[in-house]
N, C-alpha and C positions, 0 to 999 in steps of 0.2 A: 575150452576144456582145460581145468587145472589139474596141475601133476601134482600127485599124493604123498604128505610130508615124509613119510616112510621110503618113496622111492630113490634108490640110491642115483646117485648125481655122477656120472664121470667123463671128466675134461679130457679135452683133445690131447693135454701133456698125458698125460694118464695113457692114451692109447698109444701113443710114442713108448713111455715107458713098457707098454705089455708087449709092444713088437718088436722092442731089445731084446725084453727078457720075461717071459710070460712068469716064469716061476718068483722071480724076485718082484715083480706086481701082487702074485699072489701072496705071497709070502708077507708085503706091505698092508696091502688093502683088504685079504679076506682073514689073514690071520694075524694083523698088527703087530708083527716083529719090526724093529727098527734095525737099520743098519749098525754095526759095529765101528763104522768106518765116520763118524759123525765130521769130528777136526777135517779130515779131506771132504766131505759135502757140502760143508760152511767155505772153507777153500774155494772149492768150483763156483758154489752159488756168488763168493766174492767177486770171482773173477770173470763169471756171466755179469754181474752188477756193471765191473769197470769195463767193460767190452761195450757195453748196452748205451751205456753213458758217450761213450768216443763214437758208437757209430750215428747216436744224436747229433752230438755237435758237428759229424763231418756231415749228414743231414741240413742242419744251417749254416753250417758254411758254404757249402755249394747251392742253396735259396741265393743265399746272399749274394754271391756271385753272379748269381745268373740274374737278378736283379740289377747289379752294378752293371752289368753290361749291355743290357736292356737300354738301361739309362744312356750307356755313351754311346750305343749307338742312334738313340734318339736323339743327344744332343747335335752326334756327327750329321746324321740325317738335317736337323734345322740349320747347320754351318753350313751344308751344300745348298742347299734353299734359298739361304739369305743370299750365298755368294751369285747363284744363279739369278737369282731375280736384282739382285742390286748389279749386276752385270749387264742384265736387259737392260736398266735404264737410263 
């Protein structure tokens, strides 16, 4: 079943937005008023941007991590092995 090009589309931020503030949703979406406030929502949205970005990279950096440590404990694991078995003989 296809949805029909006329039917309006509304995203999950969108229902965040109406549960803040039902009136300023309406006031956006049924009656296309923009904010007055533009300079501080380029602001926010920058500052959502650089937040977005750092919790990436602290995302790969603790991949990374847990990866390195992965490793050393595999290598630790093959240094007990070798020592044990070169001990047996």
């Amino acid at each position: 079943m296809s949805r029909q090009v006329d039917e309006p589309v509304i995203r999950a931020s969108e229902l965040g937005e109406y549960v803040y503030c039902a009136r300023s949703w309406w006031l956006r979406r049924v009656q296309g008023v923009q904010s007055r406030n533009q300079a501080s929502l380029r602001s926010g949205t920058a500052a959502h941007d650089r937040h977005g970005r750092g919790v990436a990279t602290l995302q790969t950096q603790r991949r990374l991590a847990t990866l390195l440590l992965a490793v050393a404990l595999l290598v630790l694991l093959a240094a007990v092995l070798m020592a044990l078995m070169g001990g047996a003989g």
